[in-house]
N, CA, C and O atoms as a GROMACS GRO file, in nm:
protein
  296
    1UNK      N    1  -5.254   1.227   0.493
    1UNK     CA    2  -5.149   1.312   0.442
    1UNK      C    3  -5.126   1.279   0.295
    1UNK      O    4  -5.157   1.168   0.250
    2UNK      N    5  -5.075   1.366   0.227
    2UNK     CA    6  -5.103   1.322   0.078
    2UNK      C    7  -4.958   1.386   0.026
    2UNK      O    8  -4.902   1.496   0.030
    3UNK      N    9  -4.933   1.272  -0.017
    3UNK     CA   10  -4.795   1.285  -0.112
    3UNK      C   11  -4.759   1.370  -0.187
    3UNK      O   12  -4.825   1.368  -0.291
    4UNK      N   13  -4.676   1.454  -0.184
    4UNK     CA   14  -4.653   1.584  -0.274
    4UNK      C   15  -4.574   1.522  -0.394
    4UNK      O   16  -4.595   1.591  -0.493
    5UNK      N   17  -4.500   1.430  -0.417
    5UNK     CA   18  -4.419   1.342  -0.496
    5UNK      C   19  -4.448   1.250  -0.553
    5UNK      O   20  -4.478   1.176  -0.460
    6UNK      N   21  -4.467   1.177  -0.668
    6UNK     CA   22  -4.533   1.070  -0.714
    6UNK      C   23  -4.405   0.943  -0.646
    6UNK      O   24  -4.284   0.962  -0.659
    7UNK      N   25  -4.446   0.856  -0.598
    7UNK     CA   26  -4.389   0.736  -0.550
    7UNK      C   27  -4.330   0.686  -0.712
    7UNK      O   28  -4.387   0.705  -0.819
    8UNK      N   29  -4.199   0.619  -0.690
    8UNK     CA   30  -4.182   0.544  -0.840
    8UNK      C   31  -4.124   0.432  -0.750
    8UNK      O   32  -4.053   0.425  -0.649
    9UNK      N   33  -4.195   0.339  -0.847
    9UNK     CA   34  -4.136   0.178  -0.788
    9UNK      C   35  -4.012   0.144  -0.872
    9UNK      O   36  -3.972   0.168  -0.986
   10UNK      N   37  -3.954   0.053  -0.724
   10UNK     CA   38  -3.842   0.024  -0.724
   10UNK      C   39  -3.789  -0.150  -0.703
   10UNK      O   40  -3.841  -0.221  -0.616
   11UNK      N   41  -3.697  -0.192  -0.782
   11UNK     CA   42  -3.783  -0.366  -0.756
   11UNK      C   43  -3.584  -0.357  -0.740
   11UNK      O   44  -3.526  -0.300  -0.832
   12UNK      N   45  -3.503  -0.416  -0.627
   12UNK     CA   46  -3.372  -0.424  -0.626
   12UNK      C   47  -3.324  -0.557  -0.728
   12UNK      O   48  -3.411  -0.635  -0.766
   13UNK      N   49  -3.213  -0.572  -0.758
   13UNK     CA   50  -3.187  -0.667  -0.853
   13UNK      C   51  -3.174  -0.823  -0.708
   13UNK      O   52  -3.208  -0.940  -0.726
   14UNK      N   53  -3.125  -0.772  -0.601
   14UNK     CA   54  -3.141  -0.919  -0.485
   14UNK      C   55  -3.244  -0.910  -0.473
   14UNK      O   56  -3.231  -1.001  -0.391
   15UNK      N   57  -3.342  -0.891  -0.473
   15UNK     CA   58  -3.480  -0.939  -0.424
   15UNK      C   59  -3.549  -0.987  -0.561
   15UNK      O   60  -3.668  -1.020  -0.560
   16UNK      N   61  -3.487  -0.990  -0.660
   16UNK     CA   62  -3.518  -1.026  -0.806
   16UNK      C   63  -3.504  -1.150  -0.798
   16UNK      O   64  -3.589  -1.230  -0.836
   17UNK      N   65  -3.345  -1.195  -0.726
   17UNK     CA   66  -3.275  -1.274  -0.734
   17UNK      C   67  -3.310  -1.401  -0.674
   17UNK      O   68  -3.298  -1.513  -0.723
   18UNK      N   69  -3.373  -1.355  -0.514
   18UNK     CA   70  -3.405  -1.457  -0.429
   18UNK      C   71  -3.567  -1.436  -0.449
   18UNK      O   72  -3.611  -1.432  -0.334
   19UNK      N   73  -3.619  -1.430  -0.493
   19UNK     CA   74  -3.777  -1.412  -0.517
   19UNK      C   75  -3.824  -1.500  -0.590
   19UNK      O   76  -3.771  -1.521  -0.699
   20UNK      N   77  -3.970  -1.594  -0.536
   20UNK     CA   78  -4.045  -1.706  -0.610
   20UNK      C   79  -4.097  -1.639  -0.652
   20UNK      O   80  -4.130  -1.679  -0.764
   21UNK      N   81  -4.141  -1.527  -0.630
   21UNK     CA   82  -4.282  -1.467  -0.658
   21UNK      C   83  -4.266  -1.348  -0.810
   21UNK      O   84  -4.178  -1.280  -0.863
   22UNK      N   85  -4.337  -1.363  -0.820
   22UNK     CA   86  -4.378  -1.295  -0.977
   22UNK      C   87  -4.304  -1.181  -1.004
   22UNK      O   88  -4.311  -1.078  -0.938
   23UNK      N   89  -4.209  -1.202  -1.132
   23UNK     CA   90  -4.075  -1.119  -1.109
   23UNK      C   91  -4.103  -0.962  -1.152
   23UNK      O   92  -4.023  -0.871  -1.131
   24UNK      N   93  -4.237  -0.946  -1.217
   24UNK     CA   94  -4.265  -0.828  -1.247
   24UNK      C   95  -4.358  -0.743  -1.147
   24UNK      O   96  -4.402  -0.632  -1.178
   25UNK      N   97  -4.390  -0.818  -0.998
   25UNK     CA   98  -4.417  -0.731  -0.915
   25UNK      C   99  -4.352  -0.593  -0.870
   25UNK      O  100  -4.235  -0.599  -0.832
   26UNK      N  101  -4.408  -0.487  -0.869
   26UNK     CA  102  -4.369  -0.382  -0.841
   26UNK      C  103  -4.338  -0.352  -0.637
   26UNK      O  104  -4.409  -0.380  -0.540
   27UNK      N  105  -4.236  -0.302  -0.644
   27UNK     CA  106  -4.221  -0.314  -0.523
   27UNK      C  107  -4.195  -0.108  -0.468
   27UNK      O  108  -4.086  -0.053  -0.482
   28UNK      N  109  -4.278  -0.059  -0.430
   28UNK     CA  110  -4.225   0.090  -0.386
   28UNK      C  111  -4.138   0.119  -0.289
   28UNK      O  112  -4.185   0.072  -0.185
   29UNK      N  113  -4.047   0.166  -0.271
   29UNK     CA  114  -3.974   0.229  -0.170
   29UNK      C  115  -3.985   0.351  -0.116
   29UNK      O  116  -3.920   0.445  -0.162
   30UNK      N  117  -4.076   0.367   0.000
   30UNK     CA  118  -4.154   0.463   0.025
   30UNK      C  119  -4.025   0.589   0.092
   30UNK      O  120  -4.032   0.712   0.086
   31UNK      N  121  -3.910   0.499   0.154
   31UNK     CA  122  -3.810   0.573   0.246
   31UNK      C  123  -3.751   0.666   0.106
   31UNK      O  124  -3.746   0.786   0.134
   32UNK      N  125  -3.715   0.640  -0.008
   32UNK     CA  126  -3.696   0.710  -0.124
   32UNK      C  127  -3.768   0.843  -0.088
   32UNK      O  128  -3.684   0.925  -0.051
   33UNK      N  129  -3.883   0.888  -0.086
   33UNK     CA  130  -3.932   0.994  -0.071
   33UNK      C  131  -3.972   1.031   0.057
   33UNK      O  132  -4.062   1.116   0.054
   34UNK      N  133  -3.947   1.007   0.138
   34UNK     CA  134  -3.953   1.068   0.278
   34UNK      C  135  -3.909   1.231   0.264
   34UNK      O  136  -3.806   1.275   0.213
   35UNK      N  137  -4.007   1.298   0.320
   35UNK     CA  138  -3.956   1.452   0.268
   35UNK      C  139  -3.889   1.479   0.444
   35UNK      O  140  -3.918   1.420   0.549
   36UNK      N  141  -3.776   1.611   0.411
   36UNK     CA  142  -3.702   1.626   0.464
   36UNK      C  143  -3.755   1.750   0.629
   36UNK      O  144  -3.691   1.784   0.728
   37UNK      N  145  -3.894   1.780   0.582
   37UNK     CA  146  -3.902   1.820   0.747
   37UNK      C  147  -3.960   1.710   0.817
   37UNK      O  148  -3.954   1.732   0.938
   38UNK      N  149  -4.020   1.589   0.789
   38UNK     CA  150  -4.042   1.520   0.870
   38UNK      C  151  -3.914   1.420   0.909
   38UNK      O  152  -3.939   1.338   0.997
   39UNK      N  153  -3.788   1.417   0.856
   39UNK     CA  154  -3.676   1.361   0.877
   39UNK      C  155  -3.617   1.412   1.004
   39UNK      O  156  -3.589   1.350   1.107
   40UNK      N  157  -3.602   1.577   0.968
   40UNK     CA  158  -3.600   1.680   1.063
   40UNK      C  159  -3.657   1.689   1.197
   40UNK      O  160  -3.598   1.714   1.302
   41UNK      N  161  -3.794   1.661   1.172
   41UNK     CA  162  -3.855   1.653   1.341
   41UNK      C  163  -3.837   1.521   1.394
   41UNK      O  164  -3.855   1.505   1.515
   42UNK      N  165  -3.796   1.406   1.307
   42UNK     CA  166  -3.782   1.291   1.392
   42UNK      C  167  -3.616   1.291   1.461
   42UNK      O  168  -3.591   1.237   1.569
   43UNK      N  169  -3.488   1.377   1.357
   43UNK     CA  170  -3.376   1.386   1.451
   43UNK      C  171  -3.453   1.467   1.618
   43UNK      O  172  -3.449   1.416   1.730
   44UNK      N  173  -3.514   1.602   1.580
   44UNK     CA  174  -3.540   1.669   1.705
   44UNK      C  175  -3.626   1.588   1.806
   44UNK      O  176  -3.598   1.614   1.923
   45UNK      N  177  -3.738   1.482   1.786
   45UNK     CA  178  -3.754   1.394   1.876
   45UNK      C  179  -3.661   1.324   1.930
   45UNK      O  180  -3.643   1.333   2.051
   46UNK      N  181  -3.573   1.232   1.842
   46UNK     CA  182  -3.483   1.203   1.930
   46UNK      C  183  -3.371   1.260   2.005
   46UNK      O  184  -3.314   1.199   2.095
   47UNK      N  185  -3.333   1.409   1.958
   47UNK     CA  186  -3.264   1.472   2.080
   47UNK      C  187  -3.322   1.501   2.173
   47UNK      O  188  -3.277   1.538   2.281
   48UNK      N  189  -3.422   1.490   2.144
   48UNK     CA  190  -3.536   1.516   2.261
   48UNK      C  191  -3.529   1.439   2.381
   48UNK      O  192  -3.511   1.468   2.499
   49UNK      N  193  -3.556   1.293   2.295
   49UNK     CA  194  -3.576   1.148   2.378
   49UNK      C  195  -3.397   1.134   2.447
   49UNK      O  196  -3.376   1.073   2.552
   50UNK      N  197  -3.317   1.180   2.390
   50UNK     CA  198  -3.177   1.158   2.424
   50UNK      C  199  -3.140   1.267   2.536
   50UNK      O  200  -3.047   1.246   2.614
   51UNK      N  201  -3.202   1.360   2.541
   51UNK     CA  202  -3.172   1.417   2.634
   51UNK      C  203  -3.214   1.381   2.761
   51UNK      O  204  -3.144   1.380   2.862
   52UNK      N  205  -3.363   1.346   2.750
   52UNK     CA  206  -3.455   1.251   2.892
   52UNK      C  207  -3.361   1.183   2.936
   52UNK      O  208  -3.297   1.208   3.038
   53UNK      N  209  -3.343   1.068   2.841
   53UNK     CA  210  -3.289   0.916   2.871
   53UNK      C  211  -3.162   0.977   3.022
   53UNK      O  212  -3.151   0.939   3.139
   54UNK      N  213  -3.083   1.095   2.931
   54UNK     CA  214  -2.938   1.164   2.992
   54UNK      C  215  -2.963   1.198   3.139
   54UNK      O  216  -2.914   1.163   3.246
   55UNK      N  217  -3.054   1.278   3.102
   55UNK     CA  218  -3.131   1.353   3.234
   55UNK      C  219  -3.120   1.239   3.362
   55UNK      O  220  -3.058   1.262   3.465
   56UNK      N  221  -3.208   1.086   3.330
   56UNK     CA  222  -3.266   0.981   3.423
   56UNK      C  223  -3.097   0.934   3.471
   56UNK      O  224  -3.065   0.919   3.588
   57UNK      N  225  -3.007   0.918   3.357
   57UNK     CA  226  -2.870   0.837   3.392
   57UNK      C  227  -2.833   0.909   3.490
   57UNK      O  228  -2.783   0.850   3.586
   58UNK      N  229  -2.847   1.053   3.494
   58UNK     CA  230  -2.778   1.168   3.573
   58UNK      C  231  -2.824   1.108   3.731
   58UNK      O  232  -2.772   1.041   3.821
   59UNK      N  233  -2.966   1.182   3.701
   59UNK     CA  234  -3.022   1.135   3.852
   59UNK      C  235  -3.002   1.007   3.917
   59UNK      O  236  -2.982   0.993   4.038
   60UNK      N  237  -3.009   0.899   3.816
   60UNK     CA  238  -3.018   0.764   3.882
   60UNK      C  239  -2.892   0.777   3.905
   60UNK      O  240  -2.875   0.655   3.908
   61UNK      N  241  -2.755   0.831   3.930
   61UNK     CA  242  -2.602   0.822   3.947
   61UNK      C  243  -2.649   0.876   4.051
   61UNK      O  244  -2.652   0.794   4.142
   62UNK      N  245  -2.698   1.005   4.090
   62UNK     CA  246  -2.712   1.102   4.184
   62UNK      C  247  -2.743   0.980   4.311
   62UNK      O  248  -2.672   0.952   4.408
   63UNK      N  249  -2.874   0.921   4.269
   63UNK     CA  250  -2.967   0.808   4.430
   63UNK      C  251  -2.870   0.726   4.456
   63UNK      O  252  -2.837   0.699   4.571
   64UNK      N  253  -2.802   0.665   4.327
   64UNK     CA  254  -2.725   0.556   4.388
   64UNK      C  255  -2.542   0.620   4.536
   64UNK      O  256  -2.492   0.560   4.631
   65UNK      N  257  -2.523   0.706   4.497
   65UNK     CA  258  -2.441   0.762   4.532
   65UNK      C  259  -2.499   0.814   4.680
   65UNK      O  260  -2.427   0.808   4.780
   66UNK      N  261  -2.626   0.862   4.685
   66UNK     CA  262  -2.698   0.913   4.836
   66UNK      C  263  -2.729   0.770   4.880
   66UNK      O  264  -2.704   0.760   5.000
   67UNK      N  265  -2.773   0.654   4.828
   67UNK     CA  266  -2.794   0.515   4.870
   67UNK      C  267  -2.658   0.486   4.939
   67UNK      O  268  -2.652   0.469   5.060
   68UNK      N  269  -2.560   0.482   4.868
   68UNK     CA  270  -2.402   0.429   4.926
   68UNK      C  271  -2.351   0.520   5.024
   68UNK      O  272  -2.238   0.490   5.062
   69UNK      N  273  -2.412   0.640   5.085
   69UNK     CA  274  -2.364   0.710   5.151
   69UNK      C  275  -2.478   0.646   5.268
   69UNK      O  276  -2.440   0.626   5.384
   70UNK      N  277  -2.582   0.624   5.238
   70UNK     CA  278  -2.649   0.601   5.365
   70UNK      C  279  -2.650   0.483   5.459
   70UNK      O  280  -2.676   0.459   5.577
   71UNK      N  281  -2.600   0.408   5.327
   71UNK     CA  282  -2.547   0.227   5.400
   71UNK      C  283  -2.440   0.205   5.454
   71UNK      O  284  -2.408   0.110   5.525
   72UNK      N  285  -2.370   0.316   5.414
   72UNK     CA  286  -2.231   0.324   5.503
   72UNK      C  287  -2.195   0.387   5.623
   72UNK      O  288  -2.090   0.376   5.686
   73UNK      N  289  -2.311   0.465   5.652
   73UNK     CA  290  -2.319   0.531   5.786
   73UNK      C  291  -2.391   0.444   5.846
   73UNK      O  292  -2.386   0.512   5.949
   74UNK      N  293  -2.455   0.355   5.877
   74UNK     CA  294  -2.551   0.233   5.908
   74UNK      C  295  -2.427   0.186   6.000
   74UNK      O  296  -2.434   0.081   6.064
   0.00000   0.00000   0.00000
């Protein structure tokens, strides 16, 4: 996939701060340019994944509830 945006490096002044290492290393911050439909499809995966997860809580309430009904007629 190829970057529509030129990356510009970004070096924070704490990592300046606590850093042995060579203070003029360039450091990129790739999340800076993250373009916004792939931001987009990762919220819709996770409503996605959030809805499953919902779905399983549902049912697994549902068994446990037919489980406690069946141990109690026992």
């Amino acid at each position: 996939m190829r970057a529509t945006n030129p990356i510009e490096p970004v070096c924070p002044e704490s990592a300046l701060a606590t850093s042995k290492v060579d203070v003029k290393a360039n450091v990129y911050d790739l999340g800076l340019r993250q373009d916004e439909s792939s931001r987009l499809r990762r919220i819709r995966d996770l409503e996605h994944e959030n809805a499953l997860l919902m779905r399983m809580v549902t049912e697994t309430q549902i068994e446990i509830a037919q489980l406690r009904e069946l141990l109690t007629s026992n």
